[in-house]
Z-matrix of the N, CA and C atoms (Angstrom, degrees):
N
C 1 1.437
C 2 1.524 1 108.34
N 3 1.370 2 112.92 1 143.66
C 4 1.519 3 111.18 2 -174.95
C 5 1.564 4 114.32 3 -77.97
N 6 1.323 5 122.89 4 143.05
C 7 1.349 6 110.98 5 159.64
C 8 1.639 7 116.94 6 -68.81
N 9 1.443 8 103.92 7 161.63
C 10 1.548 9 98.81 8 160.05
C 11 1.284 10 114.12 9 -116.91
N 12 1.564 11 103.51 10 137.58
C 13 1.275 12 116.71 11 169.60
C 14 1.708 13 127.36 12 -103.02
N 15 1.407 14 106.65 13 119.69
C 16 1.502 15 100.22 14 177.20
C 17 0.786 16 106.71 15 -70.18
N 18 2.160 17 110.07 16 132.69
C 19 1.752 18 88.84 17 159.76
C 20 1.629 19 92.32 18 -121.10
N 21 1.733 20 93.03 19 155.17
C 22 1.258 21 127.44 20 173.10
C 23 1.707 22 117.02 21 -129.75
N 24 1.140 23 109.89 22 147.01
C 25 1.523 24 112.63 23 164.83
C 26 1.041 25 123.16 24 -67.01
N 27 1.771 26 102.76 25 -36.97
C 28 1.895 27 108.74 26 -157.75
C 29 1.827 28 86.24 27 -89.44
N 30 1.271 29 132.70 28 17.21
C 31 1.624 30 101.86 29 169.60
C 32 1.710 31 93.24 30 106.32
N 33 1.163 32 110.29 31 145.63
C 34 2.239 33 113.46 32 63.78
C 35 1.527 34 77.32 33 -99.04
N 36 1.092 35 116.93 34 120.79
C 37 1.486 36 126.96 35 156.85
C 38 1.577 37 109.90 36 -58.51
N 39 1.422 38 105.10 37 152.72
C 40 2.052 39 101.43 38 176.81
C 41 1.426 40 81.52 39 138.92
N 42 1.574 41 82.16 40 153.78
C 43 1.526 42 121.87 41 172.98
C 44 1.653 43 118.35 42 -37.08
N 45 1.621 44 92.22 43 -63.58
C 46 1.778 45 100.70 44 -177.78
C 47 1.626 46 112.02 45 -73.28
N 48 1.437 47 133.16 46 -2.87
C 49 0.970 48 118.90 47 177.36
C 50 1.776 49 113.01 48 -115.51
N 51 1.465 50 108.33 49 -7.31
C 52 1.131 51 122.96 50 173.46
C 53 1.746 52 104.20 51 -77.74
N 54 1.217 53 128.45 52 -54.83
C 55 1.329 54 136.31 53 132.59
C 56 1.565 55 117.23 54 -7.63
N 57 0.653 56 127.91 55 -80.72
C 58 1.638 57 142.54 56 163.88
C 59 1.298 58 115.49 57 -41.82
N 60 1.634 59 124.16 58 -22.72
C 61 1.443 60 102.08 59 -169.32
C 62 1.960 61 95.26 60 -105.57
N 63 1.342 62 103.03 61 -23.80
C 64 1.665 63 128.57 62 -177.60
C 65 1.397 64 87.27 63 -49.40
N 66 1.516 65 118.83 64 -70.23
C 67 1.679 66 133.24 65 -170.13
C 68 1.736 67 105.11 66 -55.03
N 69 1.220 68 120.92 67 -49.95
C 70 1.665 69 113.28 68 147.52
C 71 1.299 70 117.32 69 -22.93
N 72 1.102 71 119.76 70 -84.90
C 73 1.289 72 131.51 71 178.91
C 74 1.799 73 120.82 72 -4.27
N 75 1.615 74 81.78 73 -76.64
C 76 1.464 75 106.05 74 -164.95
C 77 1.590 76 97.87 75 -77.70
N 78 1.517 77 143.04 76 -5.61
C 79 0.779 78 134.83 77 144.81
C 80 1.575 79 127.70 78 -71.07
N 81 1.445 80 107.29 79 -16.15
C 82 1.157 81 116.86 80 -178.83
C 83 1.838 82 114.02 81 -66.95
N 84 1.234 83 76.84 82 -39.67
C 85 1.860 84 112.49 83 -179.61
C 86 1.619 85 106.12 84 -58.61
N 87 1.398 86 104.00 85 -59.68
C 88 1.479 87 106.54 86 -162.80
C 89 1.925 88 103.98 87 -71.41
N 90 1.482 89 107.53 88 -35.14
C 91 1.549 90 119.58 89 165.63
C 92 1.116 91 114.16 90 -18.92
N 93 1.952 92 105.59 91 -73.10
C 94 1.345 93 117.79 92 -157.09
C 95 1.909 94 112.67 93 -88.73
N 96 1.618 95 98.02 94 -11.09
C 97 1.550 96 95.32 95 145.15
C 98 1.444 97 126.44 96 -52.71
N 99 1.183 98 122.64 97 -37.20
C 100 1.077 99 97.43 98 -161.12
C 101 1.841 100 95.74 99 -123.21
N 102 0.788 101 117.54 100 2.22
C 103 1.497 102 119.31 101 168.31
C 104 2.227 103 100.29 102 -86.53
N 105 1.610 104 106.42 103 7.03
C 106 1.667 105 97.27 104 -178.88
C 107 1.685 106 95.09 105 -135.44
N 108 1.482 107 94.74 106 14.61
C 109 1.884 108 98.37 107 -176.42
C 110 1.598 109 101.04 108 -71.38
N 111 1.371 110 130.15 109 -42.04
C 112 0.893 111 108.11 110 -164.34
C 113 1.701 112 106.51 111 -135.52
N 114 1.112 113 141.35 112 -169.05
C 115 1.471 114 132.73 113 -144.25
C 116 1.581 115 97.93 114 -88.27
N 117 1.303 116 131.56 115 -33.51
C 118 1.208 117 121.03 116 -166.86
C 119 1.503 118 118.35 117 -91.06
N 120 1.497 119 125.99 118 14.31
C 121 1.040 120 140.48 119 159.14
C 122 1.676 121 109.28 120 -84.35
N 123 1.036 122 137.97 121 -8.63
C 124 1.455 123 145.14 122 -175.32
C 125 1.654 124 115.96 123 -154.80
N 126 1.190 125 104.67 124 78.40
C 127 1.675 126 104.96 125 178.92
C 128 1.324 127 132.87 126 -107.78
N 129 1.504 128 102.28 127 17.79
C 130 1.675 129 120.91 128 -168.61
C 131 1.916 130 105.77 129 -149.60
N 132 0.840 131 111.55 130 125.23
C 133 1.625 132 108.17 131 -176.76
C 134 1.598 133 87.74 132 -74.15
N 135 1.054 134 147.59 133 -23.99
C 136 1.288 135 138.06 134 169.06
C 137 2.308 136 112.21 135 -40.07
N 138 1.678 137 81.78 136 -40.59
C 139 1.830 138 80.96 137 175.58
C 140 1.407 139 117.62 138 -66.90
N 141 1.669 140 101.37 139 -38.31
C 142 1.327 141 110.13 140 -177.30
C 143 1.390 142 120.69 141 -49.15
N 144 1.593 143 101.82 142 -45.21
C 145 2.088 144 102.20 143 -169.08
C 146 1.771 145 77.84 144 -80.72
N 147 0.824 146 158.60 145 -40.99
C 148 1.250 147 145.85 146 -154.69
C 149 1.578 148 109.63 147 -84.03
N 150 0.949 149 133.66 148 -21.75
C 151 1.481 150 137.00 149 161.93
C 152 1.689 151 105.74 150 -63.88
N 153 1.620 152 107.06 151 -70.39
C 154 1.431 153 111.68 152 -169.55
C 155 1.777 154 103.20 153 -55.49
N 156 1.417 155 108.62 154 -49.23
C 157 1.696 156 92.23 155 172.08
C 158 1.494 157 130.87 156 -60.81
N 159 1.451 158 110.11 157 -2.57
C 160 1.550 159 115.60 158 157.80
C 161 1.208 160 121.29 159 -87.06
N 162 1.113 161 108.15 160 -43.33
C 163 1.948 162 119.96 161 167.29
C 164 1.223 163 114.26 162 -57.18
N 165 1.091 164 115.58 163 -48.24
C 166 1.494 165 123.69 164 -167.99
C 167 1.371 166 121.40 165 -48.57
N 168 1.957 167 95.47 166 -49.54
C 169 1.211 168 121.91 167 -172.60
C 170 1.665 169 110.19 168 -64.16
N 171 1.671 170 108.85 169 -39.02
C 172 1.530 171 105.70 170 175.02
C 173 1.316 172 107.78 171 -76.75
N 174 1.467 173 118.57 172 -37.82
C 175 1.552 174 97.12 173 -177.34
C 176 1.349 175 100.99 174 -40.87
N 177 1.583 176 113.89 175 -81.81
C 178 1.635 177 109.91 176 -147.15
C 179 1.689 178 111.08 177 -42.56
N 180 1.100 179 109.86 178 -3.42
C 181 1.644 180 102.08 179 169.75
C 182 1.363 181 114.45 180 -88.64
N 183 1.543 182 116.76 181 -11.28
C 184 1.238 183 118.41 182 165.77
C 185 1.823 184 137.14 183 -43.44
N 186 1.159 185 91.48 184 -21.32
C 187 1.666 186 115.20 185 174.43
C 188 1.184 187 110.16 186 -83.01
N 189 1.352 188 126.23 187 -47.02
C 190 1.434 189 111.12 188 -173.81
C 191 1.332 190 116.72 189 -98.64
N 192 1.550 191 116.81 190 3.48
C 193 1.160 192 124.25 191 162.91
C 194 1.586 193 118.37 192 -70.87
N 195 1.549 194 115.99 193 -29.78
C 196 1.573 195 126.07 194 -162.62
C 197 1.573 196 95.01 195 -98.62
N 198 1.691 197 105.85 196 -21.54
C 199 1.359 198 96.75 197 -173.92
C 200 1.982 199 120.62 198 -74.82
N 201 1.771 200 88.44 199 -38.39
C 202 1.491 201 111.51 200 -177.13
C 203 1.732 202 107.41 201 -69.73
N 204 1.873 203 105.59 202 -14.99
C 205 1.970 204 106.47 203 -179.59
C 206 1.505 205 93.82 204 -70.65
N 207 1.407 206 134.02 205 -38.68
C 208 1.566 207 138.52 206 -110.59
C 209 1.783 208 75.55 207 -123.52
N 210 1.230 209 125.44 208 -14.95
C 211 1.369 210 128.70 209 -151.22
C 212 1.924 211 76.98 210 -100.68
N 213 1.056 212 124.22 211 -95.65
C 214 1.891 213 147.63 212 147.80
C 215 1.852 214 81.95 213 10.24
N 216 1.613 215 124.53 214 -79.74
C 217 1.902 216 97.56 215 -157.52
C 218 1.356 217 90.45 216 -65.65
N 219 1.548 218 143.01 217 -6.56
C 220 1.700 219 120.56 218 -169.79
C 221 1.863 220 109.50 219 -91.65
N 222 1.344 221 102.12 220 -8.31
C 223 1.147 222 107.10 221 175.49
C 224 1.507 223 100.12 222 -80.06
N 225 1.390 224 120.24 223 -51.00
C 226 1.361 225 125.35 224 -125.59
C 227 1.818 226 84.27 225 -72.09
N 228 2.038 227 121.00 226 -35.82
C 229 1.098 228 129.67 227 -109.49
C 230 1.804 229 63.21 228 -107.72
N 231 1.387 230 132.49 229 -44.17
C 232 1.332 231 137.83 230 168.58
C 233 1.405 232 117.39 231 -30.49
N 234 1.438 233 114.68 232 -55.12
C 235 1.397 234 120.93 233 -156.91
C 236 1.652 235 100.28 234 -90.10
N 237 1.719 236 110.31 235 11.95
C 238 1.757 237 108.46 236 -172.03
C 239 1.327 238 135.59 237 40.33
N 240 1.216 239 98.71 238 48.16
C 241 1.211 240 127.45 239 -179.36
C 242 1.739 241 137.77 240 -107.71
N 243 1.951 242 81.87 241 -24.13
C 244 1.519 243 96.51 242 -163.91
C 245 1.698 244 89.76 243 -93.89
N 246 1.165 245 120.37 244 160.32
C 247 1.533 246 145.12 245 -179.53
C 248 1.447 247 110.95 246 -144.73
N 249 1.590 248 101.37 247 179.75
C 250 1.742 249 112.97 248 -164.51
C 251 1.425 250 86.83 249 -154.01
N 252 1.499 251 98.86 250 140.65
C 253 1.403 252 110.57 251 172.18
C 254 1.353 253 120.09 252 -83.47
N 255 1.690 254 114.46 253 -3.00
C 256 1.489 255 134.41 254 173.83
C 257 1.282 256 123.64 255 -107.89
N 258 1.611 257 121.67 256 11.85
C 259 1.127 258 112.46 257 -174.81
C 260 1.749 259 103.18 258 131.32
N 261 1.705 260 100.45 259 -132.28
C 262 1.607 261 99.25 260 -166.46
C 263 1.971 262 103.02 261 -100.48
N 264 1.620 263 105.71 262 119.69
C 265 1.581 264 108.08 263 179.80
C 266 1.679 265 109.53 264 -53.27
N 267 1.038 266 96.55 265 -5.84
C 268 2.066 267 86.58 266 -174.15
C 269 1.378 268 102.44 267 -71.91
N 270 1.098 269 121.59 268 -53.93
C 271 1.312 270 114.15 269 158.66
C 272 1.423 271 136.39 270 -14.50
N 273 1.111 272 96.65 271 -96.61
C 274 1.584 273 109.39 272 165.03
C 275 1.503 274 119.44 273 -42.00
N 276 1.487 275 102.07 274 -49.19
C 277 1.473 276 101.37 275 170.87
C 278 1.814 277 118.25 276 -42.37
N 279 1.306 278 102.99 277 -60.28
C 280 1.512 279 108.68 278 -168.88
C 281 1.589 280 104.45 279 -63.63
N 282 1.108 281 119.46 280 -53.36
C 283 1.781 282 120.21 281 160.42
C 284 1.485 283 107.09 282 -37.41
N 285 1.173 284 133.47 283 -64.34
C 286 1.735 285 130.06 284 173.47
C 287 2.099 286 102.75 285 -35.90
N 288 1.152 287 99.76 286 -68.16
C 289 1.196 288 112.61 287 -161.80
C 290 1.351 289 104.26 288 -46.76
N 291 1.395 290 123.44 289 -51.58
C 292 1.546 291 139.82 290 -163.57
C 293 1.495 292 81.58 291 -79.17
N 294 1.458 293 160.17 292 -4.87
C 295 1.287 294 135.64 293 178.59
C 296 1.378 295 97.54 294 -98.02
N 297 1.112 296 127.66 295 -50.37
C 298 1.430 297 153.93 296 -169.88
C 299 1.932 298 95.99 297 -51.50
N 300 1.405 299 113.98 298 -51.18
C 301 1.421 300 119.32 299 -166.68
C 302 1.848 301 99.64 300 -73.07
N 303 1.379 302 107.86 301 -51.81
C 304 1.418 303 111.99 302 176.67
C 305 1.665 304 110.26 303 -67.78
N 306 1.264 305 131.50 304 -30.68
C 307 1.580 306 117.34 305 152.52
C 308 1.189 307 132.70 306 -60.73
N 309 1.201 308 114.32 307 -37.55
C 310 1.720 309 133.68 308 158.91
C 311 1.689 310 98.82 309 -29.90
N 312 1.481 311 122.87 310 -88.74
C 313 1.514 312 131.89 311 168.53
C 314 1.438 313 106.81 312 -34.11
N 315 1.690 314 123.34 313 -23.97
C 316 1.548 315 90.83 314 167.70
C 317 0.862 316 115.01 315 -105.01
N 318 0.739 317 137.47 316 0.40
C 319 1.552 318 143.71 317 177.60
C 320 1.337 319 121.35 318 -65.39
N 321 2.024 320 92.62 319 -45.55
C 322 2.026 321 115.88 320 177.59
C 323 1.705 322 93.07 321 -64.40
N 324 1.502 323 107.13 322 -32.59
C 325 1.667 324 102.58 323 -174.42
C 326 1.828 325 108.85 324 -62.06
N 327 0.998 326 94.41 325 -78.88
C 328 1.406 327 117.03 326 166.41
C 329 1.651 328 113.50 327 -20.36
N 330 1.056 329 125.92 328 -75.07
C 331 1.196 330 112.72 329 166.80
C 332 1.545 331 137.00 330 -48.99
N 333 1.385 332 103.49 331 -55.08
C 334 2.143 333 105.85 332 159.41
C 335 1.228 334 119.58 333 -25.15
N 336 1.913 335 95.77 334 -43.92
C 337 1.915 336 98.28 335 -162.57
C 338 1.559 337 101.62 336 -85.19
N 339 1.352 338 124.90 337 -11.11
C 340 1.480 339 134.83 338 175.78
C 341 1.604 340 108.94 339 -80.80
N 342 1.088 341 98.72 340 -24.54
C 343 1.450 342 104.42 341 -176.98
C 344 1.680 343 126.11 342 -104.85
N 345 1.298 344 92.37 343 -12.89
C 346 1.571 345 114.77 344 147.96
C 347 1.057 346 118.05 345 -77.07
N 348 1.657 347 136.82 346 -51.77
C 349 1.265 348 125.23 347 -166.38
C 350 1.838 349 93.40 348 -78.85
N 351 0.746 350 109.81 349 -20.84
C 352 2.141 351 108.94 350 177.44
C 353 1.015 352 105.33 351 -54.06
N 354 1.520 353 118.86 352 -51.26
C 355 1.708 354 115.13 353 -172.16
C 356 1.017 355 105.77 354 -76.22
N 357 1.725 356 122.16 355 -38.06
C 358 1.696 357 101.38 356 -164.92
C 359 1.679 358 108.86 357 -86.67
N 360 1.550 359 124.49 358 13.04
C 361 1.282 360 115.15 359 168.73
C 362 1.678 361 110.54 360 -111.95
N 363 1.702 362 103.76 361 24.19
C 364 1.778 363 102.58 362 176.90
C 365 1.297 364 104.24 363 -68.87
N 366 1.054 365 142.23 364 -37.28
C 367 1.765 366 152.06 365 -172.49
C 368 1.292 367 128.49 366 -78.28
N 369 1.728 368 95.81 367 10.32
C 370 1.779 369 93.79 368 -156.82
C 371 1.415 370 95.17 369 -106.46
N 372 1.317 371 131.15 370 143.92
C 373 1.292 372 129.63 371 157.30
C 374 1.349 373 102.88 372 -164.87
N 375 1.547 374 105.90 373 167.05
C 376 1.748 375 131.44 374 -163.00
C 377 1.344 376 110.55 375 -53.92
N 378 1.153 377 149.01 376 157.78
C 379 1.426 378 140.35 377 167.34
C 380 1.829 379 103.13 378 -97.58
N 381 0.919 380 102.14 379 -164.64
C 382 1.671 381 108.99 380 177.43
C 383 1.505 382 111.64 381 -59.55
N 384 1.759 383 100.57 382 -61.10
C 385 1.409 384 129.07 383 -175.92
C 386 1.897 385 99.49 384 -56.58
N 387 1.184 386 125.29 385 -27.32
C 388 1.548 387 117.47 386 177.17
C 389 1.448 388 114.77 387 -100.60
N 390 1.410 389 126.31 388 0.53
C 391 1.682 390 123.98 389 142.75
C 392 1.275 391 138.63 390 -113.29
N 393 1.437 392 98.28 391 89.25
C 394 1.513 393 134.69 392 156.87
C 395 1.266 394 143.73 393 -49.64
């Protein structure tokens, strides 16, 4: 059975619930896999622009979400705190960061092209002959 997670903007901010809303997410994700696996989960291009304009909208928050993670290890690595179970975190750190910056750009990608295909499916709908 699923848990539920409230989400809120204003918090309880923290680790375990920031955790919790991420794990939302990707359940949210795996959901609408399979509620679009097969034809009767999507029977109107009306769902379609209306999905991607929900997606769309979180992607483009995808950037400042990876930016504000990448922001959190530069604090953490500041306040000498952060460690590596391999040795020295600067390392790893700067490798994190440089993945984080090049996901950032896909993400800015990723969203445009979501937000392109949104507009060009505002006009689309069933004809007579496609409601059955």
């Amino acid at each position: 059975m699923a848990e539920t997670v409230w989400l809120s903007s204003d918090g309880p901010h923290g680790d375990d619930y920031t955790s919790e809303v991420a794990a939302a997410v990707s359940e949210a994700i795996r959901v609408l896999n399979h509620a679009t696996l097969s034809h009767v989960g999507v029977t109107y291009p009306s769902t379609v622009y209306d999905v991607l304009g929900r997606i769309g909208s979180s992607t483009a928050g995808l950037d400042q979400l990876l930016g504000q993670l990448g922001e959190a290890l530069r604090r953490m690595q500041e306040s000498g705190h952060l460690g590596d179970d391999h040795g020295d975190p600067g390392e790893r750190l700067d490798k994190a960061l440089s993945e984080l910056a090049a996901a950032r750009r896909s993400a800015h990608d990723l969203a445009l092209r979501i937000d392109r295909a949104f507009n060009t499916t505002a006009g689309l709908h069933l004809t007579d002959r496609g409601r059955h």
